[in-house]
C-alpha positions as CSV (number, residue, x, y, z in Angstrom):
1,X,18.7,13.8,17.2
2,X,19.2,13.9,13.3
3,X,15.3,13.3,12.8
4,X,14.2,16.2,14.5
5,X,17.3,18.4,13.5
6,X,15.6,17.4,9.7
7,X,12.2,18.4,10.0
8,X,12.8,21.2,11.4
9,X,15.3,22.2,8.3
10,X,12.3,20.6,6.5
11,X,9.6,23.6,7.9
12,X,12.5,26.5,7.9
13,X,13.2,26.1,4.5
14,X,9.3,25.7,3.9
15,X,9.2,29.2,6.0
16,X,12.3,30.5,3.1
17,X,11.0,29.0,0.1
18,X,8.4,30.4,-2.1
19,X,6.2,26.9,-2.6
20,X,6.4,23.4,-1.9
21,X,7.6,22.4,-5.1
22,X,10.9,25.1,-4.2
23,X,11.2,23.2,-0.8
24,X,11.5,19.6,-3.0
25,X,14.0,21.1,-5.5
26,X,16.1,22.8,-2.6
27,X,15.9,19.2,-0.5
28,X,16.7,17.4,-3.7
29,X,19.7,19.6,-4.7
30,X,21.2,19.6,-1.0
31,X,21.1,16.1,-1.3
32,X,18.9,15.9,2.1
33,X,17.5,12.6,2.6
34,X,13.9,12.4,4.9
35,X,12.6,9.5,7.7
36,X,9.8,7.8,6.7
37,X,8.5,4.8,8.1
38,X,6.8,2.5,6.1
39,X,3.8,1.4,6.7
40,X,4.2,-2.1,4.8
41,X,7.4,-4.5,3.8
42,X,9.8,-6.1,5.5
43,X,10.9,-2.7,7.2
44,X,7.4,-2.0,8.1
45,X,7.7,0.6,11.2
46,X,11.9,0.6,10.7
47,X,13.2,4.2,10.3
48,X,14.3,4.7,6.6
49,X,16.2,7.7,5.2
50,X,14.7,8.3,1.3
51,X,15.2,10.9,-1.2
52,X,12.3,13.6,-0.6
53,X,9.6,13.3,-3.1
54,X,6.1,15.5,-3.1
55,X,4.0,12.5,-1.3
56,X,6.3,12.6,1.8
57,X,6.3,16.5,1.7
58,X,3.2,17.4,1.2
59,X,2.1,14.4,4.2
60,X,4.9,15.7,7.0
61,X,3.8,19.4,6.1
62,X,0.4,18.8,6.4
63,X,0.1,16.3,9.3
64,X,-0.9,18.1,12.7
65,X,1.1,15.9,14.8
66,X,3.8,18.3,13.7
67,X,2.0,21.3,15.5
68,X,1.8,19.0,18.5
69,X,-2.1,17.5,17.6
70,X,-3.6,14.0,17.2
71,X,-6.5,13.5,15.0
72,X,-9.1,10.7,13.9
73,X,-11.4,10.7,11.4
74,X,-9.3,12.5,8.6
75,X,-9.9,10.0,5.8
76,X,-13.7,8.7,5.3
77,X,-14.8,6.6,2.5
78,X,-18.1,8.5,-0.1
79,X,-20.0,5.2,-0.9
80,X,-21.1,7.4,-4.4
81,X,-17.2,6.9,-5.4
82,X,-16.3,3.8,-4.2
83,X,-16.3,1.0,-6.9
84,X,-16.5,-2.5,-6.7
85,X,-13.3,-4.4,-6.7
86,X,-11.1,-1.5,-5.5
87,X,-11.3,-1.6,-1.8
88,X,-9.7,1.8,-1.2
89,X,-11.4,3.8,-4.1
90,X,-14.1,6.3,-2.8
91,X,-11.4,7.5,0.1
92,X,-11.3,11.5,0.8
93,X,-9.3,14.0,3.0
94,X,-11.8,15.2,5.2
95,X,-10.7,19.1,6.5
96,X,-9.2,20.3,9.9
97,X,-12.3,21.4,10.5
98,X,-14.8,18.6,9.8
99,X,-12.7,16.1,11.6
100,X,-14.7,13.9,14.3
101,X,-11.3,14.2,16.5
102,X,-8.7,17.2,16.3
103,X,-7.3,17.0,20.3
104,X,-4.4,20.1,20.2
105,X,-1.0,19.8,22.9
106,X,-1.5,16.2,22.6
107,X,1.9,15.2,21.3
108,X,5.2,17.0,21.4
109,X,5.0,19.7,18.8
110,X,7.9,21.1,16.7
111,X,6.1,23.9,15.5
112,X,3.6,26.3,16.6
113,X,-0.1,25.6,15.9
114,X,-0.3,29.4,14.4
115,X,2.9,28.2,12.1
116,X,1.0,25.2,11.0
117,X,-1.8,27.0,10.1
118,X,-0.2,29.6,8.1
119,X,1.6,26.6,6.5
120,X,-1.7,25.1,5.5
121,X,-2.8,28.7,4.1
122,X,0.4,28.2,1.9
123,X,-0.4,25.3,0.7
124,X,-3.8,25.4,-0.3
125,X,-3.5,28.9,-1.8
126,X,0.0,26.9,-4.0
C-alpha cells in the first residue's frame, strides 16, 4: 500500500538524515507528498496527499501509534494558562512518561519501540 510504503521512506530517511528539518527539505525536494487526514472540513477523516510541512513531521515522528502503541492523556489543559475566551489556550504535551495511558503492541507498528525511542532522543536533543 502507497501509505505505508511512505512512512516508512518517511522514518528511513529520518534514520539518514541529520535533523528533522534535513528530512522536510529532502521530502520537499523529492517532491514526496504525505497522508494526512483532517480532522475538520468537508474531507474530514478522507485520506489527503499534502506537501510535508514541520507540523505533520514532527506529529507522524512523534506519535507512538507508529511504534505500534495507543495512548490517552497526552494533551491536558494548566488552568494557570488558560485564558478566557480562548477555549484551547492553556493546552500542553504531557511526556511519554507522565501519560495516564501508554498500552505498547496495541496497534500494528511500523517501527520498533527501541527505533522510536531513539527517534524521540533525536528530536528532543535537535
Amino acid at each position: 500500500e502507497q501509505v505505508r510504503a511512505t512512512v516508512m521512506l518517511i522514518f528511513d530517511q529520518f534514520d539518514a538524515q541529520p535533523s528533522a528539518h534535513a528530512l522536510l527539505r529532502y521530502l520537499a525536494r523529492h517532491g514526496v507528498r504525505v497522508p494526512v487526514r483532517p480532522h475538520c472540513g468537508d474531507g474530514r477523516g478522507q485520506l489527503e496527499w499534502r506537501r510535508p510541512n514541520r507540523a505533520t513531521l514532527e506529529n507522524l515522528l512523534r506519535h507512538p501509534a507508529y511504534a505500534g502503541a495507543y495512548r490517552y492523556g497526552h494533551r491536558q489543559v494548566d488552568p494557570r494558562r488558560k485564558r478566557a475566551g480562548q477555549p484551547h489556550s492553556g493546552r500542553r504535551r504531557n511526556p511519554l512518561v507522565d501519560l495516564p495511558v501508554l498500552l505498547r503492541d496495541r496497534v500494528p507498528a511500523y517501527i520498533t519501540w527501541d527505533r522510536f525511542e531513539a527517534n524521540q532522543a533525536r528530536l528532543t536533543a535537535n
